[in-house]
TIRO-2110 file (N, C-alpha, C; in Angstrom, 1 decimal):
// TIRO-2110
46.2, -44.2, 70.9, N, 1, A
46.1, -45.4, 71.8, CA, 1, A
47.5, -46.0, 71.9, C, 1, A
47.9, -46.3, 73.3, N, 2, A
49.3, -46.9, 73.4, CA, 2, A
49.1, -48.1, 74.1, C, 2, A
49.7, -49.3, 73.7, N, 3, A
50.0, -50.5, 74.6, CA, 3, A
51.1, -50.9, 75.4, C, 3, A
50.9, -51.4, 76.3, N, 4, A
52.2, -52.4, 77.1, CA, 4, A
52.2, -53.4, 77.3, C, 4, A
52.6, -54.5, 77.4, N, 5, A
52.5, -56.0, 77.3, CA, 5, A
54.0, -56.2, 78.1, C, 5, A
53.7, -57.3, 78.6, N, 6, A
55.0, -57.8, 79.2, CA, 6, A
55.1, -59.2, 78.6, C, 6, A
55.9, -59.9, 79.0, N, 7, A
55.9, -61.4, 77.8, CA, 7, A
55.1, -62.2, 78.7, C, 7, A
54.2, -62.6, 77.6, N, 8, A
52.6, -63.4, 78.1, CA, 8, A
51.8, -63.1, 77.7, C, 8, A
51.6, -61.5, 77.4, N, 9, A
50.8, -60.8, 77.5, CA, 9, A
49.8, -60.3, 78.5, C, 9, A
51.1, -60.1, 79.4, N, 10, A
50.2, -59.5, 80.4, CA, 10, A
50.2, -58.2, 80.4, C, 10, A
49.7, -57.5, 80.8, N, 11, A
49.4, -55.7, 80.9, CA, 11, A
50.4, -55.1, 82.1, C, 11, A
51.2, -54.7, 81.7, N, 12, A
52.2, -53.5, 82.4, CA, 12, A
51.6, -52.5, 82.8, C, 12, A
50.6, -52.5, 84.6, N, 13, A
50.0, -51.0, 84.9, CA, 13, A
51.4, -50.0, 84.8, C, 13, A
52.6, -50.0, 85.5, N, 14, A
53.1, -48.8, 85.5, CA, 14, A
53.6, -48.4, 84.2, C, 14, A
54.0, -49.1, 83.2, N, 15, A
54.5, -48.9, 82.0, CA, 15, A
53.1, -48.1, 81.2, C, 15, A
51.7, -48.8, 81.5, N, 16, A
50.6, -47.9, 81.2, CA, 16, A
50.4, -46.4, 81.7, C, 16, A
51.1, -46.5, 82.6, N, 17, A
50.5, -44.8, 83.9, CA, 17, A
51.8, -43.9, 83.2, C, 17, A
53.1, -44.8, 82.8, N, 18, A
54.5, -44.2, 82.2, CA, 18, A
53.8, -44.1, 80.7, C, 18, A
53.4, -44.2, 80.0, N, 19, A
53.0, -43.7, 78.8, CA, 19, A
51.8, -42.9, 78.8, C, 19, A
50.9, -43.1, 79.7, N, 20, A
50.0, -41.9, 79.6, CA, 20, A
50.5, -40.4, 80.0, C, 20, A
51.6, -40.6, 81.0, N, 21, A
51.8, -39.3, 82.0, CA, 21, A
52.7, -38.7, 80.6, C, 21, A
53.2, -39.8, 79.8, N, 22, A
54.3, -38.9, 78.4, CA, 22, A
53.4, -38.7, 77.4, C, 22, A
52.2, -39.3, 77.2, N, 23, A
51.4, -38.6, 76.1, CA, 23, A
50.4, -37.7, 77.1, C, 23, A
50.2, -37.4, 78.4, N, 24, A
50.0, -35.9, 78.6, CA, 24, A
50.7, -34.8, 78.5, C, 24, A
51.7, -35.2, 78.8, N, 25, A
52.7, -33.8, 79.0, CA, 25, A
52.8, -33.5, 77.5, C, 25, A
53.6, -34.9, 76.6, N, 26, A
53.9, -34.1, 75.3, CA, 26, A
52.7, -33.2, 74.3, C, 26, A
51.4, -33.8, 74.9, N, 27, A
50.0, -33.0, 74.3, CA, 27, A
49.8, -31.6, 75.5, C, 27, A
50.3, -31.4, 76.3, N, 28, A
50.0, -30.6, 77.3, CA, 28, A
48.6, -30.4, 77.1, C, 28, A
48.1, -31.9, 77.9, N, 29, A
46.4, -32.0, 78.1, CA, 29, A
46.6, -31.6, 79.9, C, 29, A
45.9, -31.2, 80.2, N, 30, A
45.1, -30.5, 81.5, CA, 30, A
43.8, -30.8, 82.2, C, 30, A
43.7, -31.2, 83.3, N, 31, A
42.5, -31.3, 83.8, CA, 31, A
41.9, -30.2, 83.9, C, 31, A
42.4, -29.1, 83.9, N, 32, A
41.8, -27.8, 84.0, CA, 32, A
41.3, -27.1, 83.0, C, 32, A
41.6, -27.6, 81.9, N, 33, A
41.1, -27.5, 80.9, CA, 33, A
40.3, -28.2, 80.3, C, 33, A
39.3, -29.3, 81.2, N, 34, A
38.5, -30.1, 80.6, CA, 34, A
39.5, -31.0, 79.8, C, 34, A
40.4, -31.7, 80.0, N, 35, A
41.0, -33.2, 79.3, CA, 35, A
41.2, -33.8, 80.0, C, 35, A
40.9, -35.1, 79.6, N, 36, A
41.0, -36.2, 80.5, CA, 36, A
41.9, -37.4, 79.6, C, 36, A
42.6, -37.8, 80.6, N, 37, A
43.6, -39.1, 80.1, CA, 37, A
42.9, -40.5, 81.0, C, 37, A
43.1, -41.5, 79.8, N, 38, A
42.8, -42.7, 80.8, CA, 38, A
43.3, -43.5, 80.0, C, 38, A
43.7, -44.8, 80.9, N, 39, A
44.4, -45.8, 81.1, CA, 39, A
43.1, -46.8, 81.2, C, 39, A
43.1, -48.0, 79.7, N, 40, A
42.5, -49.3, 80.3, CA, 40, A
43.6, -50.5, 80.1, C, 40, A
43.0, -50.8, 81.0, N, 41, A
43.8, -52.4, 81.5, CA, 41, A
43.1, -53.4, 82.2, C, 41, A
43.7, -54.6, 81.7, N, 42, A
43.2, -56.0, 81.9, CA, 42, A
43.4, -56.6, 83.4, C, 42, A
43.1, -57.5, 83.9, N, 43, A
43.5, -57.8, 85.3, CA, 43, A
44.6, -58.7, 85.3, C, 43, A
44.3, -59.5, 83.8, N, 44, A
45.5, -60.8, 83.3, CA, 44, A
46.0, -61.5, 84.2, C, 44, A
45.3, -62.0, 84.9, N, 45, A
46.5, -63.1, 86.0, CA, 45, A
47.2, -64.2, 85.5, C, 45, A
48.4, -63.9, 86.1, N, 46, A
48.7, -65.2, 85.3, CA, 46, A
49.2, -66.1, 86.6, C, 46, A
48.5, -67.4, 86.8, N, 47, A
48.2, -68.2, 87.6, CA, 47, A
49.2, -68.9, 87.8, C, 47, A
50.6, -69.2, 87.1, N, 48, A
51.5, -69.9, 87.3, CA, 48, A
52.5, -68.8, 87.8, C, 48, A
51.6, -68.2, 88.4, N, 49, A
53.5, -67.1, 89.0, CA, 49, A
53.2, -67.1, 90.4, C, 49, A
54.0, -66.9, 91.6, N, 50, A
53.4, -67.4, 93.1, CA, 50, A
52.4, -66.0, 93.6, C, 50, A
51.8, -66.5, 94.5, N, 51, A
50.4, -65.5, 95.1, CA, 51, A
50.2, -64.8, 94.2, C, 51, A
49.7, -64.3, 92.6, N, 52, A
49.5, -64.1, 91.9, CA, 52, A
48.3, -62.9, 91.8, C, 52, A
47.6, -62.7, 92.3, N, 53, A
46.2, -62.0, 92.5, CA, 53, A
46.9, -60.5, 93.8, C, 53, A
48.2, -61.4, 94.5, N, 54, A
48.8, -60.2, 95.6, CA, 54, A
49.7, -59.6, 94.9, C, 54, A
50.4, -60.7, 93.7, N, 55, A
51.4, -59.8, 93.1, CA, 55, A
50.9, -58.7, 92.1, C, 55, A
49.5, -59.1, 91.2, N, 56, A
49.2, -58.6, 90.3, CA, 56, A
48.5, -56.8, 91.2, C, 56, A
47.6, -56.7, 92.5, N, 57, A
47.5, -55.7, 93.2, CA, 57, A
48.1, -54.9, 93.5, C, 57, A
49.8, -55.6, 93.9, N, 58, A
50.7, -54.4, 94.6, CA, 58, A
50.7, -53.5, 93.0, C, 58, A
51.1, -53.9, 92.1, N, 59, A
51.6, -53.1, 90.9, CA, 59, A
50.3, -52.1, 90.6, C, 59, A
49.4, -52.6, 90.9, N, 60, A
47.9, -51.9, 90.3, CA, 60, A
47.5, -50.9, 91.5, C, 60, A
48.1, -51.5, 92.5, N, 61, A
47.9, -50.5, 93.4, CA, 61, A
49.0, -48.8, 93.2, C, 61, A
50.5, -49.2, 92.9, N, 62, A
51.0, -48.3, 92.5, CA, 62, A
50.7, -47.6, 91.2, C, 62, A
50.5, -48.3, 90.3, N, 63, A
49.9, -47.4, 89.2, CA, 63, A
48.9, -46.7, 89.4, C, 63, A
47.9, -47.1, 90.2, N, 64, A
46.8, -46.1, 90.8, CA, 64, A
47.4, -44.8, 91.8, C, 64, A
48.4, -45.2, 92.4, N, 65, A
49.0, -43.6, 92.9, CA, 65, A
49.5, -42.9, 92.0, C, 65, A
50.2, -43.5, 91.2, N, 66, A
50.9, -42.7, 90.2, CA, 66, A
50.3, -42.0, 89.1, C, 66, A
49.0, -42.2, 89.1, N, 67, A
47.8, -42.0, 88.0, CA, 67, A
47.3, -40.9, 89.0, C, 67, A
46.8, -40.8, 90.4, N, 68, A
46.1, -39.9, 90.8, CA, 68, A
47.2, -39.1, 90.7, C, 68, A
48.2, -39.1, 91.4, N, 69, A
48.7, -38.1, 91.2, CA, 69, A
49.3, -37.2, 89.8, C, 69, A
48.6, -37.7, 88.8, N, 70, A
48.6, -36.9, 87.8, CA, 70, A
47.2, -36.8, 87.2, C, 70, A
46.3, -37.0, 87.8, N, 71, A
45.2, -36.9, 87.0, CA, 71, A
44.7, -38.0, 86.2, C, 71, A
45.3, -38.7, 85.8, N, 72, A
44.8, -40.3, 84.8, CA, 72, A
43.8, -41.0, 85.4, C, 72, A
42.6, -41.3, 84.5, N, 73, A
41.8, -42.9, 85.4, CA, 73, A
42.7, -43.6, 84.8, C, 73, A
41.9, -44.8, 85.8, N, 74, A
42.2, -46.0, 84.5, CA, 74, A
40.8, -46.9, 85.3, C, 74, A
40.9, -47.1, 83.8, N, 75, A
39.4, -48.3, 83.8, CA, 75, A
39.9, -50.1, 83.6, C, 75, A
39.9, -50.4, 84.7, N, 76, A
40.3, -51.8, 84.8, CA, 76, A
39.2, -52.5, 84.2, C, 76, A
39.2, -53.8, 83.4, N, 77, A
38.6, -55.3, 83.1, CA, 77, A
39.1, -56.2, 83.7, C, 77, A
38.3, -57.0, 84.8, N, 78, A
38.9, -58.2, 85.1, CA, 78, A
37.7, -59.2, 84.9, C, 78, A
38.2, -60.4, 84.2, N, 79, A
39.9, -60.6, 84.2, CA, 79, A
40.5, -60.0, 82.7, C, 79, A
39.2, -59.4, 81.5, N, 80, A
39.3, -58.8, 80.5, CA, 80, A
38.7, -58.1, 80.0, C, 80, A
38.8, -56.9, 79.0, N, 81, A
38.5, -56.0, 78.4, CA, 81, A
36.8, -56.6, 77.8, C, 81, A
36.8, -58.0, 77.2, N, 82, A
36.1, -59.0, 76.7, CA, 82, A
34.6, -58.7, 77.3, C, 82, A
34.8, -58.6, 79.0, N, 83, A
33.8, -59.0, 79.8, CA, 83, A
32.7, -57.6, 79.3, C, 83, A
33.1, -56.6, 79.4, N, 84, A
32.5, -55.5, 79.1, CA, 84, A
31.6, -55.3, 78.0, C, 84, A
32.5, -56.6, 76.9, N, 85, A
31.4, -56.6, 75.5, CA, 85, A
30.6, -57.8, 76.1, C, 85, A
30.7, -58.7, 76.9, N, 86, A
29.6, -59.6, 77.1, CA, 86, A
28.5, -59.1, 78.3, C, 86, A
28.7, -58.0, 78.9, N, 87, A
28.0, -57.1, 79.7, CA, 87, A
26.6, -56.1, 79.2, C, 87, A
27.4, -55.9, 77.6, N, 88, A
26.0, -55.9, 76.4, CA, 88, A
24.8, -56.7, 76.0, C, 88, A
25.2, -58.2, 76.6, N, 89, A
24.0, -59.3, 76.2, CA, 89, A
23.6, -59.5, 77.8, C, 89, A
24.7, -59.6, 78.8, N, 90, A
23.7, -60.7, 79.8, CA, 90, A
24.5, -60.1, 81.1, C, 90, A
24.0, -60.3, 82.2, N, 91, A
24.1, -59.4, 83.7, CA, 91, A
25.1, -60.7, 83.8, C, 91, A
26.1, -61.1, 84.6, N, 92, A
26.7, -62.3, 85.5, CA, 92, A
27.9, -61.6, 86.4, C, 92, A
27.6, -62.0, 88.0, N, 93, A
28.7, -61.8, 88.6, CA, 93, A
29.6, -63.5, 88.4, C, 93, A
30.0, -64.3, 87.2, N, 94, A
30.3, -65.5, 87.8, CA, 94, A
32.2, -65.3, 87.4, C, 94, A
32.7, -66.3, 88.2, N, 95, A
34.2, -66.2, 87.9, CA, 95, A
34.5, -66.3, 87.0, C, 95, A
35.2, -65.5, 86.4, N, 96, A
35.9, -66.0, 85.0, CA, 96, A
37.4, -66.1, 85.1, C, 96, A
38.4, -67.2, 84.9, N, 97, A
39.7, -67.1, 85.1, CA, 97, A
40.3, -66.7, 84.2, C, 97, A
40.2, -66.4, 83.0, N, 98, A
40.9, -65.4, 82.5, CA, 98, A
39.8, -64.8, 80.8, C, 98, A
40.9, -64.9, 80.0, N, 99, A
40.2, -64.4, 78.6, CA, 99, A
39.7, -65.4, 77.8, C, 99, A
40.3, -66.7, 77.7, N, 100, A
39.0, -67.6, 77.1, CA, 100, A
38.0, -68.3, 77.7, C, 100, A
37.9, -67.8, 78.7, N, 101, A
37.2, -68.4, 79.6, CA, 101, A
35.8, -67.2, 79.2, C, 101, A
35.8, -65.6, 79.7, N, 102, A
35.1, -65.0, 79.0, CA, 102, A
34.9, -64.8, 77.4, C, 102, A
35.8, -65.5, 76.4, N, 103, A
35.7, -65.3, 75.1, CA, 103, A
34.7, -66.5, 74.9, C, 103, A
34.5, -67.8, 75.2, N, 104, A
33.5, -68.7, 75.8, CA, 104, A
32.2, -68.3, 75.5, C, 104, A
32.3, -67.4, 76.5, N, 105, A
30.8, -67.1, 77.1, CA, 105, A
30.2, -65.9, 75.8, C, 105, A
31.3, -64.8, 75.4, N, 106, A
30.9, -63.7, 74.9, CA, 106, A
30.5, -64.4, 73.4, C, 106, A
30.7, -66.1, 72.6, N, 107, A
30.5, -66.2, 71.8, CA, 107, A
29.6, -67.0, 71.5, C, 107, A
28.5, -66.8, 72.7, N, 108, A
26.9, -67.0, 72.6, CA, 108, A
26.5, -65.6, 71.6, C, 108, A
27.0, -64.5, 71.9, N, 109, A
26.2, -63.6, 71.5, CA, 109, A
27.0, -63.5, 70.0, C, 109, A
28.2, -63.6, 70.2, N, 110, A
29.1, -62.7, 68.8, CA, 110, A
29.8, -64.0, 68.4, C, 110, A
29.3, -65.3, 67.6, N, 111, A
29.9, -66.1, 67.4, CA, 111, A
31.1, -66.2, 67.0, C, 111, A
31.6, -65.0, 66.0, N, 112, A
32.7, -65.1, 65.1, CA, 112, A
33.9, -64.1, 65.9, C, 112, A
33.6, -63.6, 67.3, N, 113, A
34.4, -62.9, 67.8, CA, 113, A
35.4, -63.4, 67.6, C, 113, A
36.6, -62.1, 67.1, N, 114, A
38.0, -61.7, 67.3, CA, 114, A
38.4, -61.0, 68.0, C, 114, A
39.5, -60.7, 68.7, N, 115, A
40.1, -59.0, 69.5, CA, 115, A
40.4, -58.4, 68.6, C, 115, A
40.8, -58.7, 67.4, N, 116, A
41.1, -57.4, 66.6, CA, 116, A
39.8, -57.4, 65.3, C, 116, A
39.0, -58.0, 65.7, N, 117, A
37.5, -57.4, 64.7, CA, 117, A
36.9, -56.1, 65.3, C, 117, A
36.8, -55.6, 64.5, N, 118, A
35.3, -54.2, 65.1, CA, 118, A
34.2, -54.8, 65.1, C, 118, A
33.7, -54.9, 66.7, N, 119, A
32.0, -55.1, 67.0, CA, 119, A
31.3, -54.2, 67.6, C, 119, A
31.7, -52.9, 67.4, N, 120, A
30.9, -51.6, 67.2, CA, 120, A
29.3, -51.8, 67.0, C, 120, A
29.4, -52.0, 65.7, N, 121, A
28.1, -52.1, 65.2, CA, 121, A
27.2, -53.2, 66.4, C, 121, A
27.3, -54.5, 66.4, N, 122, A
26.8, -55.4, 67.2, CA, 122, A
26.8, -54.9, 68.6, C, 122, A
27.3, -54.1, 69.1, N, 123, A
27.2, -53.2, 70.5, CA, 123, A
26.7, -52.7, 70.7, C, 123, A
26.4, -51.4, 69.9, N, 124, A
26.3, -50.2, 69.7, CA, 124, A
24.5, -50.1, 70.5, C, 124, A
23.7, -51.0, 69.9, N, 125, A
22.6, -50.9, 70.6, CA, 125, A
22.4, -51.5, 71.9, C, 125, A
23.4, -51.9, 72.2, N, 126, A
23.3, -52.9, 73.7, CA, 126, A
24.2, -52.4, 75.0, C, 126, A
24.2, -50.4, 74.4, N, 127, A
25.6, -50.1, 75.3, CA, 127, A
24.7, -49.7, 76.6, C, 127, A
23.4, -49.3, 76.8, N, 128, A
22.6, -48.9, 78.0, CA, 128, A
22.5, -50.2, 78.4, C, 128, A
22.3, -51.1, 78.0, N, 129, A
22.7, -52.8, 78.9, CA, 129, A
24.0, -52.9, 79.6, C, 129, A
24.9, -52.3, 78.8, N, 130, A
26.2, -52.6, 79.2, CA, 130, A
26.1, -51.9, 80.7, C, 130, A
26.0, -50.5, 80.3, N, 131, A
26.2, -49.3, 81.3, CA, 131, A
25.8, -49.6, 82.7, C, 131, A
24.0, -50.3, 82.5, N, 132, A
23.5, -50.8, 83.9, CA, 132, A
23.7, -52.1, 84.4, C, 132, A
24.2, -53.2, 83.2, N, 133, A
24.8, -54.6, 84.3, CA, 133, A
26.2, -54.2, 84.9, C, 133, A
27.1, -52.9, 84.1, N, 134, A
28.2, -53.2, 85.1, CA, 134, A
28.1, -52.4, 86.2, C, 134, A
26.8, -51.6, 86.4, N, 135, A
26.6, -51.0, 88.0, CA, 135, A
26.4, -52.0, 88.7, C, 135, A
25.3, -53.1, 88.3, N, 136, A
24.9, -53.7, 89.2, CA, 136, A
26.1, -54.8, 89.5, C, 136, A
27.2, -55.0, 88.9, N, 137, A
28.4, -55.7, 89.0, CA, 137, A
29.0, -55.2, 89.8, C, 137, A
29.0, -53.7, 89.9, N, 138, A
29.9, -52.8, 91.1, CA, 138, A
29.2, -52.9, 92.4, C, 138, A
27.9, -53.0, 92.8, N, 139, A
26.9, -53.2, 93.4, CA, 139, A
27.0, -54.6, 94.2, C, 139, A
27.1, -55.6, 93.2, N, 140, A
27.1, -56.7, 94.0, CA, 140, A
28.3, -56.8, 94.7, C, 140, A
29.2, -56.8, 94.2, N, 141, A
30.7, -57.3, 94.7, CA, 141, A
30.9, -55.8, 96.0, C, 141, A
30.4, -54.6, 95.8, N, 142, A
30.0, -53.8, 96.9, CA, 142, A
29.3, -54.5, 98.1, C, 142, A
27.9, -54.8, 97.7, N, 143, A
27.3, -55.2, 99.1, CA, 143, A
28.0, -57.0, 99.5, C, 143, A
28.5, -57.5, 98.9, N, 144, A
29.4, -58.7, 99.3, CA, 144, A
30.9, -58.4, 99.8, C, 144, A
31.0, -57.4, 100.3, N, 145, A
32.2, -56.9, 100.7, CA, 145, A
33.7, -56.4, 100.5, C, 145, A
33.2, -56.3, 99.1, N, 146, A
34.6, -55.4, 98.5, CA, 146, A
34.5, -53.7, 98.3, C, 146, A
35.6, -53.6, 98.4, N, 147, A
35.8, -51.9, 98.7, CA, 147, A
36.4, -50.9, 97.3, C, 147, A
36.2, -49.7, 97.2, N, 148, A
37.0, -49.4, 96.0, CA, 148, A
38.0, -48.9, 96.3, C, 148, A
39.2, -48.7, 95.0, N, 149, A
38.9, -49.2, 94.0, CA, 149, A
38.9, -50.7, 93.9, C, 149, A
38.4, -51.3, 93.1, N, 150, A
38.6, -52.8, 93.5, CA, 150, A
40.0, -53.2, 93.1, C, 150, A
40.4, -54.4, 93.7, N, 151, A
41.4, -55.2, 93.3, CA, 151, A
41.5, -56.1, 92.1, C, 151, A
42.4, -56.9, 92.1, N, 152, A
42.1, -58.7, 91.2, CA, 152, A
41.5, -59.2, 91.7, C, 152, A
41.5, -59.2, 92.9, N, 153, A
40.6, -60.4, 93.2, CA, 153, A
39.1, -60.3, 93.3, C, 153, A
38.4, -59.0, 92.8, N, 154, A
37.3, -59.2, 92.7, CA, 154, A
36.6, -59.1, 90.9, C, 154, A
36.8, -60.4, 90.7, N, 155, A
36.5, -61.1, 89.5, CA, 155, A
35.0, -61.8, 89.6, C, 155, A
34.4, -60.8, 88.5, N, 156, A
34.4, -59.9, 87.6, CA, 156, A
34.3, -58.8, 87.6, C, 156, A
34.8, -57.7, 87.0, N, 157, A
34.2, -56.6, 86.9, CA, 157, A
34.7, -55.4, 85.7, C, 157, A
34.1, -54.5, 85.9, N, 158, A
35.1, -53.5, 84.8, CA, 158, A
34.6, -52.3, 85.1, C, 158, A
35.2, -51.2, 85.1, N, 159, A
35.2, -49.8, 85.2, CA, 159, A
35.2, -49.0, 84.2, C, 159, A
34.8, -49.6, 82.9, N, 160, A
34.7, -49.4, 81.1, CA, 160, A
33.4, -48.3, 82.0, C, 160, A
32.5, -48.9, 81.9, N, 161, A
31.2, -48.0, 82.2, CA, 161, A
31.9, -46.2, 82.4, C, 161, A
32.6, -46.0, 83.4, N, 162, A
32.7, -44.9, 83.6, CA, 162, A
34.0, -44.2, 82.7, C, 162, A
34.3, -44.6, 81.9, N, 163, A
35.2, -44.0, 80.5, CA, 163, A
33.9, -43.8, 79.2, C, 163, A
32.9, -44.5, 79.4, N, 164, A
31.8, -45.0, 77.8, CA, 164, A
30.9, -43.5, 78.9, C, 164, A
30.5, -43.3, 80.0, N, 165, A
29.3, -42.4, 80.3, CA, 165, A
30.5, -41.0, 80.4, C, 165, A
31.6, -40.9, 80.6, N, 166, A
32.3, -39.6, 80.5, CA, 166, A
32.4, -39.1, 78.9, C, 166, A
32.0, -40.1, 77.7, N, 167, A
32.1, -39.3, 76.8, CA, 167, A
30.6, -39.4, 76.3, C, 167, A
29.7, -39.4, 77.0, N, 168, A
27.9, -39.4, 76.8, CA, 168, A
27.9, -38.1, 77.3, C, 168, A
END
C-alpha cells in the first residue's frame, strides 16, 4: 500500500496513478494475466482554495485518463474513505463537508473510532449493508442527475463497493 498527501492532507490523484503505474511495472502485474491495480482516494476538498470542487475534478479527471490508460481503477470516497465504514450501519445520501463531519456521524456506530485503529472486526458482518447502500448511493445521485464517473461534487459517495465485490 502507497500514500500521497500534499500539505493539508489532501490526496494527490496524479502522484496516486504515478505510484501505482511504478508499482505495476516494477511487479510486472498485467491485466492479462488476471491482476488488477487500484488506486483509493479521498475527494478532500479543501474549501479555502478558489472554485475548489472545479479545481479538485480537473486533477481527478486527469488521473482517471492516466489510470485507464494503464489499466488502474481507482475507487474514490467523497468526501472520505470514512463514509464507506458508516455505509455498514446506515443508508444516507446527506452532505458531508468533509472527514469530521462524516467521523461525526460514523461515531454513532464505532464510538472509539480512529483512522489508524483496525475495525475489521466491527465491519466485517455489516459488509453486505455496505455493498447495497453504496449501490443505492450510486442510484440516487444517478437518477438525480449525475453521470459517471462521478465528480466532487457529487457528495456523497464511494466506489469502495467495487474494489470489496472484485475480491468476493
Amino acid at each position: 500500500m502507497v500514500g500521497s498527501h500534499t500539505k493539508g492532507g489532501e490526496t494527490d490523484y496524479l502522484a496516486l496513478i504515478r505510484k501505482a503505474v511504478e508499482y505495476q511495472s516494477k511487479n510486472q502485474l498485467s491485466v492479462s494475466n488476471g491482476d488488477a491495480v487500484w488506486v483509493v482516494a479521498d475527494g478532500d476538498v479543501n474549501y479555502n482554495t478558489p472554485d475548489p470542487i472545479a479545481a479538485k475534478d480537473k486533477l481527478l479527471s486527469k488521473a482517471q485518463k492516466m489510470a485507464d490508460a494503464k489499466g488502474i481503477h481507482i475507487a474514490l470516497s467523497n468526501p472520505c474513505f470514512e463514509f464507506w465504514y458508516l455505509l455498514h450501519f446506515q443508508y444516507t445520501t446527506k452532505f458531508f463537508k468533509d472527514y469530521p463531519a462524516v467521523k461525526n456521524a460514523l461515531t454513532t456506530y464505532l464510538p472509539d473510532y480512529e483512522k489508524t485503529g483496525d475495525v475489521y472486526s466491527q465491519l466485517s458482518a455489516h459488509t453486505t449493508n455496505a455493498l447495497q447502500n453504496a449501490k443505492r448511493v450510486e442510484q440516487y445521485h444517478l437518477q438525480n442527475g449525475s453521470s459517471k464517473p462521478f465528480g466532487i461534487a457529487v457528495n456523497p459517495f464511494t466506489d469502495i463497493y467495487q474494489l470489496v465485490e472484485s475480491l468476493l
